[in-house]
C-alpha positions in Angstrom: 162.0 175.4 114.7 165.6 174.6 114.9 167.2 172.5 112.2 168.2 168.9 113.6 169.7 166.3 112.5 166.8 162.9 112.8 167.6 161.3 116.0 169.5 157.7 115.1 168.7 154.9 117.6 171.8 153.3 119.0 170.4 150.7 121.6 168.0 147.9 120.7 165.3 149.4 122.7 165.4 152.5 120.6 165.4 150.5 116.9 162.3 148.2 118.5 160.3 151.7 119.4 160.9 153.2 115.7 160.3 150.2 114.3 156.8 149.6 115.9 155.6 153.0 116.8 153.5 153.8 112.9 153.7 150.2 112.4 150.0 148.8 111.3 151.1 145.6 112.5 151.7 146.7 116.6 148.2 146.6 117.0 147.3 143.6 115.6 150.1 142.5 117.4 148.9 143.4 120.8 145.5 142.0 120.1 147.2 138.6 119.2 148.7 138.8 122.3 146.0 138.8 124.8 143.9 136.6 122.8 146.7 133.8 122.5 147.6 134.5 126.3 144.1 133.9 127.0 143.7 130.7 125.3 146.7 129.6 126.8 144.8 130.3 130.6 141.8 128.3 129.1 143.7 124.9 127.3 146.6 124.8 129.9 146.4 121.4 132.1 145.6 122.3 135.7 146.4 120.8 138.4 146.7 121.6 142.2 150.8 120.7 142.9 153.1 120.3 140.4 154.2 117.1 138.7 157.3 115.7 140.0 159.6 112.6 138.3 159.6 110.3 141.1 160.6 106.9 139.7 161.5 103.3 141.3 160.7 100.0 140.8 160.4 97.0 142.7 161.4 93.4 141.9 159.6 90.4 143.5 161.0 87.1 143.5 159.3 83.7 145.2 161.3 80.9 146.4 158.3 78.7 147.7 159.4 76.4 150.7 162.6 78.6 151.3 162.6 80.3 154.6 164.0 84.0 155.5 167.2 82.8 155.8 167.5 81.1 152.7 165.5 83.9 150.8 167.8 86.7 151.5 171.0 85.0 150.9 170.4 83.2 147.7 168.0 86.3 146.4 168.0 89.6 148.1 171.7 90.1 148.3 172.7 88.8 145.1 169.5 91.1 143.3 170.8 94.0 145.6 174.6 94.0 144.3 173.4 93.5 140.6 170.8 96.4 141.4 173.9 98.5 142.4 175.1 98.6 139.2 172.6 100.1 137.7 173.2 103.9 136.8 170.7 106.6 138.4 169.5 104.3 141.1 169.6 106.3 144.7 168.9 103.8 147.1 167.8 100.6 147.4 165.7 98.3 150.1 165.8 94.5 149.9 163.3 92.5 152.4 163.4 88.9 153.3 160.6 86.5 154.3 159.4 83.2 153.9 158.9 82.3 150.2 159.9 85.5 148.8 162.3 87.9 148.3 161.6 92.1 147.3 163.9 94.5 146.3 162.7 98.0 145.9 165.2 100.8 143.5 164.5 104.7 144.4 166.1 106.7 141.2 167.4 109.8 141.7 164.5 112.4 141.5 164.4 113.4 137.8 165.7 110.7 136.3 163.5 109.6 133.3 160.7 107.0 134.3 160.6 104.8 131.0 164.7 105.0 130.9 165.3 103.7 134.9 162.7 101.2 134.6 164.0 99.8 131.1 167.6 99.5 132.7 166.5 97.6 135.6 164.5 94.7 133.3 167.5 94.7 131.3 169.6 94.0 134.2 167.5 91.5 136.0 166.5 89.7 132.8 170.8 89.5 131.8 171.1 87.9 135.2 168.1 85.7 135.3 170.5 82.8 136.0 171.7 83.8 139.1 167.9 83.3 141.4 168.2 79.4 142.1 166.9 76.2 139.8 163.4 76.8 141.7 162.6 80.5 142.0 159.8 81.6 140.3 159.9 84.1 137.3 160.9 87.7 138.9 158.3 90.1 138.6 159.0 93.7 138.1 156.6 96.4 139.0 157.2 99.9 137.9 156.3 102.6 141.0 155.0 105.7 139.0 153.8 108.5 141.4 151.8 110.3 138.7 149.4 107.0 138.4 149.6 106.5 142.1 148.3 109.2 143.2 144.9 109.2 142.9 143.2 113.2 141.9 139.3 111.8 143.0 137.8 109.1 145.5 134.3 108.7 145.4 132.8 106.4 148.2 129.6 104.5 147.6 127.5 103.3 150.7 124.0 101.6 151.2 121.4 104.0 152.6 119.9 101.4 154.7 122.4 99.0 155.9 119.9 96.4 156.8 118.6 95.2 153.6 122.1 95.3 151.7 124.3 92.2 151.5 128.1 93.0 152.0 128.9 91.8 148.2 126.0 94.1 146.4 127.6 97.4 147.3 130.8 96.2 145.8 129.3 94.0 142.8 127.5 97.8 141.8 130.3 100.0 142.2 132.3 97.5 140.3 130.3 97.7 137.4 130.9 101.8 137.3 134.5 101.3 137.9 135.0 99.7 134.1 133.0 102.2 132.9 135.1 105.3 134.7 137.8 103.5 133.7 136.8 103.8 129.8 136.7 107.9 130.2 139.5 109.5 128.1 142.9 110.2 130.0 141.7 108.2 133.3 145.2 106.0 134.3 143.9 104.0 137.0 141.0 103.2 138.8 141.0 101.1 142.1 138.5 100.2 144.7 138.9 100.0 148.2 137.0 98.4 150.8 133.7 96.1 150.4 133.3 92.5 150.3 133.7 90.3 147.1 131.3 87.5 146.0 132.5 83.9 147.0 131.7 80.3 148.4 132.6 79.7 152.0 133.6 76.2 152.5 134.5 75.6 156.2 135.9 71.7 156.6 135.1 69.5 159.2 138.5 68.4 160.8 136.9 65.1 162.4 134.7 63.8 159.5 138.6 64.7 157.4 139.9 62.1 159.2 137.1 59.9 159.9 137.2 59.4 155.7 141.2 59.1 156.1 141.3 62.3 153.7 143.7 65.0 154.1 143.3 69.2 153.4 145.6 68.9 150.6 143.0 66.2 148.1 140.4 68.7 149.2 142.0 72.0 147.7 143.4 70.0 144.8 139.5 68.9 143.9 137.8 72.3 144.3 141.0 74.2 142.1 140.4 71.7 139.2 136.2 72.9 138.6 137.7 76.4 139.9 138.1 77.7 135.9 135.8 77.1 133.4 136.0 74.3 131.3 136.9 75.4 127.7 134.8 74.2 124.6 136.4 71.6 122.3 136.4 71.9 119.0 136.8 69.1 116.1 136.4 69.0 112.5 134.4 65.8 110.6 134.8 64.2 106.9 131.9 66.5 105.8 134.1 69.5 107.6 131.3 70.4 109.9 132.4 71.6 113.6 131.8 69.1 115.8 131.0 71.8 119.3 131.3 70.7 123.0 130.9 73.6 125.2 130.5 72.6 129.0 128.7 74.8 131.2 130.6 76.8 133.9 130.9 74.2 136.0 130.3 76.0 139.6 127.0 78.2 140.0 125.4 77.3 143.0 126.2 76.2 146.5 124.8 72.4 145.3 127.5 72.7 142.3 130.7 73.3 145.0 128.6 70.8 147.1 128.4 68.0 144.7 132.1 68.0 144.1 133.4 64.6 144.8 136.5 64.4 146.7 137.8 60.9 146.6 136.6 57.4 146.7 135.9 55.9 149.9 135.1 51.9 150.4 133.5 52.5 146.8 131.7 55.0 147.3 132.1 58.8 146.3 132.8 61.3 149.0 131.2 64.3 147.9 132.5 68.1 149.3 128.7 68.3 151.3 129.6 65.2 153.7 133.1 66.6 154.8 132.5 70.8 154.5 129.6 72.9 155.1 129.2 75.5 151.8 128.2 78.8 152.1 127.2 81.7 149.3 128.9 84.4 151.2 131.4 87.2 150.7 135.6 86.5 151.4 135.7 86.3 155.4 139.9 86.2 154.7 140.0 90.2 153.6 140.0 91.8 156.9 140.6 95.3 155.0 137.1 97.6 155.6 136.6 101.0 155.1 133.9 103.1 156.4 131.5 106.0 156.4 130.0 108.8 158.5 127.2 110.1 157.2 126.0 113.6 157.9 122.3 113.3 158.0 120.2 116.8 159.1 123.2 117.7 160.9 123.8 114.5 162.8 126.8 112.4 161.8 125.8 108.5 161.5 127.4 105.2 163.2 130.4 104.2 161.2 128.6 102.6 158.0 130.9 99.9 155.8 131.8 101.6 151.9 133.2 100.7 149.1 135.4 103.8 148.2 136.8 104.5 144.0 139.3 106.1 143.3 140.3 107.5 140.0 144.3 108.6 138.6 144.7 110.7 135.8 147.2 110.5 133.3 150.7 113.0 133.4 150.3 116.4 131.6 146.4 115.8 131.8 144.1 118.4 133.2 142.5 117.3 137.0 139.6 119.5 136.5 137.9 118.2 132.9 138.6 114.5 134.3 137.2 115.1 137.6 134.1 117.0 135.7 133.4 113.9 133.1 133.8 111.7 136.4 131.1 113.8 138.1 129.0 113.3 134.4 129.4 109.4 134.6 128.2 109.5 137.8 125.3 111.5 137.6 124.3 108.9 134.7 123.9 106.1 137.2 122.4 108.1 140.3 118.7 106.9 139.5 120.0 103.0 139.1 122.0 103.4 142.0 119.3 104.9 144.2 117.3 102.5 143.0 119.3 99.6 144.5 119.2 101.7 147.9 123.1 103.1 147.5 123.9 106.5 147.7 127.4 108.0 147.2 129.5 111.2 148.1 132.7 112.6 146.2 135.6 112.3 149.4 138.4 114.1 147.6 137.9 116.3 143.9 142.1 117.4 143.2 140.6 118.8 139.9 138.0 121.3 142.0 140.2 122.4 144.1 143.1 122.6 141.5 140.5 125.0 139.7 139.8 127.2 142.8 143.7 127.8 143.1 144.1 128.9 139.7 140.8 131.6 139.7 141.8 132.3 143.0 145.6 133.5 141.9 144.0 134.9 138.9 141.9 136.9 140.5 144.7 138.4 142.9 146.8 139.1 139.6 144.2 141.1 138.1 143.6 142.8 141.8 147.9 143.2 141.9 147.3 145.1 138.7 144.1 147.6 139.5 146.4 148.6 142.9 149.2 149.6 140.2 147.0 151.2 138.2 145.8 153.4 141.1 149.3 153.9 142.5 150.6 155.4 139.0 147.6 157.5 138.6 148.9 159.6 141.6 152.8 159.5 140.4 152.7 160.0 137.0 148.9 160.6 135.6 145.4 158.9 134.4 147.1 158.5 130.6 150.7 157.0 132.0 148.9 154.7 134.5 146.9 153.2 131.6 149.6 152.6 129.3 152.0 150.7 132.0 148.4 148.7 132.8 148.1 147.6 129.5 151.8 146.2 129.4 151.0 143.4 132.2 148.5 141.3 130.3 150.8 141.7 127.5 153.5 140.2 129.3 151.5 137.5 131.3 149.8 136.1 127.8 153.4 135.6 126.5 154.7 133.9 129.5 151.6 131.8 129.3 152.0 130.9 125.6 155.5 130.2 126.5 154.8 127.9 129.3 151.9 125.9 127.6 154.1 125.5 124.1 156.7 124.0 126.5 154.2 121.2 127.8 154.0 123.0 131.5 150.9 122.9 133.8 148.9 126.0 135.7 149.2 124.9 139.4 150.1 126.7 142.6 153.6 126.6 141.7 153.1 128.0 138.3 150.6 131.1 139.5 153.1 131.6 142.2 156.0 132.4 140.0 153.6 134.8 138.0 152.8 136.8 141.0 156.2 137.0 142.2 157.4 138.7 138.6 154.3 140.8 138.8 156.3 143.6 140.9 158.9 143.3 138.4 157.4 143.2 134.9 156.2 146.7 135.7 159.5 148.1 136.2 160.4 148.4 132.4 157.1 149.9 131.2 157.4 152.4 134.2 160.7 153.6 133.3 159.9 154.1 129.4 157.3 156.0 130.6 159.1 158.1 133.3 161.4 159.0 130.8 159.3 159.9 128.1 156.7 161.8 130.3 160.2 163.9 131.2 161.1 164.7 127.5 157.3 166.0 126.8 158.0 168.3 130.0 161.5 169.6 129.0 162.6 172.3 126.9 165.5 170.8 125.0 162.5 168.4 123.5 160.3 171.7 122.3 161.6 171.4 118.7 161.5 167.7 118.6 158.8 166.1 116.8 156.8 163.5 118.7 158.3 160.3 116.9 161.4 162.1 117.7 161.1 162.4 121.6 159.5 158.8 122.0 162.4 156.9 120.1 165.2 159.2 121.6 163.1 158.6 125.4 163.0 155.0 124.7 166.6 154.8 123.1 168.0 156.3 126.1 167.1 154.0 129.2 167.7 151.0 126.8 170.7 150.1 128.1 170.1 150.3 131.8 167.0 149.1 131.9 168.3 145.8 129.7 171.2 145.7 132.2 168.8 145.6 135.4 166.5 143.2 134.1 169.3 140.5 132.8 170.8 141.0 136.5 167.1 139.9 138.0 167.0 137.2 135.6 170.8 136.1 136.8 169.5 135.9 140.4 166.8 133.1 139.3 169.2 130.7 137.3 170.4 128.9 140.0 167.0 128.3 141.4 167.1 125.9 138.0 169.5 123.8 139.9 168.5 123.1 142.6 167.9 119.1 142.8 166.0 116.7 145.2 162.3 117.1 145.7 162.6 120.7 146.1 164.3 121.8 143.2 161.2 119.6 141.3 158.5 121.3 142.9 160.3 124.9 142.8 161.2 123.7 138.7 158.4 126.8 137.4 160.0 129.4 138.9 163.3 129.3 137.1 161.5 128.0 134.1 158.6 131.3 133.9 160.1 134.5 135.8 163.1 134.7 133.3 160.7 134.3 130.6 158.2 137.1 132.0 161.4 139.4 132.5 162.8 138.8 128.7 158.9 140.0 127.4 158.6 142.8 129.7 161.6 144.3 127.9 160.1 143.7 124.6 156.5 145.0 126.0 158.0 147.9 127.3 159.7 149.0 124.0 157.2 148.0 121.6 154.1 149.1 122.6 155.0 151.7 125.5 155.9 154.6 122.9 153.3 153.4 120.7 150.6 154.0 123.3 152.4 157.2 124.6 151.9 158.5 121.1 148.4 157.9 120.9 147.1 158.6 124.8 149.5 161.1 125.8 149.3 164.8 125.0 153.0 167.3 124.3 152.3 170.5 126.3 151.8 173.4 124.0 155.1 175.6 126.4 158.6 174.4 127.5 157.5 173.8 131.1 153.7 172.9 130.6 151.3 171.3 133.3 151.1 167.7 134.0 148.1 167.1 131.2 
């Protein structure tokens, strides 16, 4: 043996490799690190696309008995110059019509939801005095795309349409709505199509005016029983409570019948001698949706349904909402089949959001197999197994990194991780080109083997650093990026630089480590490949 002096590491990827290489605490290390990356893949929100800060809000204003005209000069263009002022708004849309006036404020895209839509109640509420003396109270309604959107519709529809009224399909599914509505981190439910329960009263124009009455004395009588009459409450010497609770006034066709109108030559005029009453469903919505049912691989005539749809809330994972939905569900099939309704699930975001994510899973582990196999044939079995083991490694700390930071796995997300897959492997592969070259050499016969992996390791530190901080530089400005695009592009910037800065880290810690324990020193200066 020759006498040397011990090999001193100069570059950080050296002082990491002599540092970790006998260290008990590497192993545990790596162990940590696929279990934590793991859990990450588990708990992680998923979601199919991801979520963007799309903010606006729109203000509504009603002038009744103004018409266009009047509306948009004495509300939409003042509301749209004091709109101007506020700070982050993009563009804005002001319509006129008869009786009211709308103003609708886009915010630039990723501007803060809460923040925009505080400054534009503050500004409309300073400036309350400049609608006219008979403008109603503005109203202000938030537009928040993460709520909007709906992840599920579910559409419920009578199996035979004959024996169904309109209003029962929608009196049922509005029952399950408020319980759907109750599940944890569900935003907003809303039902479409379907007829609500009401009292049809259709007025005979020539017995109006054959009493002298006029359209007007009739809606003013009917919207006076319309609530319920509250209970009074009164207090006697002995301090009992005196209780007079009136029943809901209207609940049958005789009820709305019954109600008088007016006085006529002393006589009431009730609502049955002017209006026929019906027990029917609201004839004014003219909104339907419907249904085609495949049945034995036929589809069916259009059929009328009622269709739910459910929200989630922002950061919340589609598929365990969509899953308790499904649960809900399931909990009322007997009661619904019972009443003859059947229903089918139209759109599941949280399914499909779950096929993405095993499906780009399962590619990444495929990506990493074919590099397996490729290194087996260019460096060897032991190599090849040691730069495998460095991807997981990698991918659970990106993972960690990305759920600590409040992200969520989606297309965009799995994307980015594929992308870096080519270049996480770089590092490992050139630790491990360079140290399988020092086993092979003769100036490394005298070395011992902590010797030869630290100086190997040491050695490419500073190119391999230099490489990878130059990948990294050519993602930044992808951070930058604004608009729409630069939102839905947001996890590549925020993941590949991440991926790159641990596949350093990987490479330096545990490639030596491994080498040391898988890899065998020929016994001669120029030995076989082992």
């Amino acid at each position: 043996m020759h006498s040397h002096k011990p090999y001193i590491p100069k570059d950080s990827a050296g002082k990491l490799a002599r540092y970790f290489l006998n260290s008990p605490l590497t192993m545990l290390l790596g162990i940590t690190l696929l279990a934590i990356g793991y859990l990450s893949l588990e708990i992680m929100p998923r979601e199919e696309n991801p979520q963007m800060v799309v903010s606006g809000s729109t203000v509504i204003v009603a002038l009744p008995g103004a018409t266009a005209k009047e509306v948009e000069n004495v509300i939409v263009k003042p509301l749209e110059r004091k709109m101007k002022e506020v700070l982050g708004i993009e563009h804005i849309y002001g319509m006129a019509m008869d009786n009211v006036g709308i103003v609708n404020a886009a915010f630039y895209i990723g501007e803060e939801k809460e923040d925009s839509n505080l400054k534009v109640y503050d500004k409309i509420m300073q400036n309350a005095d400049m609608f006219p003396k008979k403008a109603m109270q503005p109203i202000i309604k938030p537009l928040d795309i993460d709520v909007d959107i709906p992840i599920m519709s579910v559409a419920f529809y009578a199996k035979e349409k004959s024996k169904m009224s309109r209003t029962k399909l929608y009196d049922a599914v509005k029952k399950i709505q408020h319980h759907i509505n109750g599940l944890p981190n569900v935003a907003v439910t809303a039902l479409k199509g379907g007829n609500k329960h009401q009292y049809n009263l259709e007025v005979d124009l020539g017995k109006l005016s054959g009493y002298n009455l006029s359209m007007g004395q009739i809606v003013q009588a009917v919207q006076a029983l319309a609530y319920n009459v509250p209970a009074v409450k009164n207090n006697t010497k002995n301090n009992e409570i005196v209780m007079m609770g009136v029943k809901n006034a209207i609940e049958s066709v005789k009820d709305v019948e019954n109600i008088i109108v007016a006085q006529y030559m002393g006589s009431a005029i009730h609502l049955r001698d002017v209006a026929t009453v019906t027990d029917s469903y609201d004839i004014q919505n003219f909104k339907s949706a419907n249904i085609s049912v495949n049945r034995d691989g036929k589809f069916s005539a259009p059929e009328s349904q009622v269709t739910l749809t459910v929200s989630k809330l922002k950061g919340t994972n589609a598929v365990i909402i969509a899953d308790e939905v499904k649960e809900e569900l399931e909990q009322y099939k007997e009661l619904l089949s019972k009443h003859g309704i059947s229903y089918s699930i139209t759109r599941n975001d949280g399914e499909r959001a779950n096929e993405a994510v095993n499906e780009l899973v399962y590619h990444l582990v495929l990506s990493i197999i074919i590099i397996a196999i490729l290194l087996i044939f260019v460096l060897g079995w032991r190599e090849s197994m040691i730069v495998t083991f460095t991807v997981p490694a990698i991918l659970a700390i990106t993972l960690f990194i990305a759920y600590i930071s409040g992200q969520t796995i989606n297309r965009i997300t799995l994307f980015a991780f594929l992308l870096s897959l080519g270049l996480l492997v770089d590092a490992a592969i050139i630790v491990i080109e360079n140290i399988h070259r020092h086993f092979h050499s003769i100036e490394s016969e005298h070395q011992s083997i902590d010797e030869l992996l630290v100086e190997a390791t040491d050695e490419i530190g500073p190119p391999t650093n230099i490489a990878t901080l130059a990948i990294i530089l050519t993602m930044v400005p992808m951070a930058f990026v604004g608009g729409m695009m630069g939102q839905f592009m947001k996890p590549i910037p925020a993941n590949v630089p991440v991926a790159l800065i641990a596949s350093l880290f990987v490479a330096y810690i545990f490639t030596p480590y491994l080498a040391k324990r898988i890899m065998k020193k020929p016994t001669h200066a120029k030995g076989e490949n082992s």
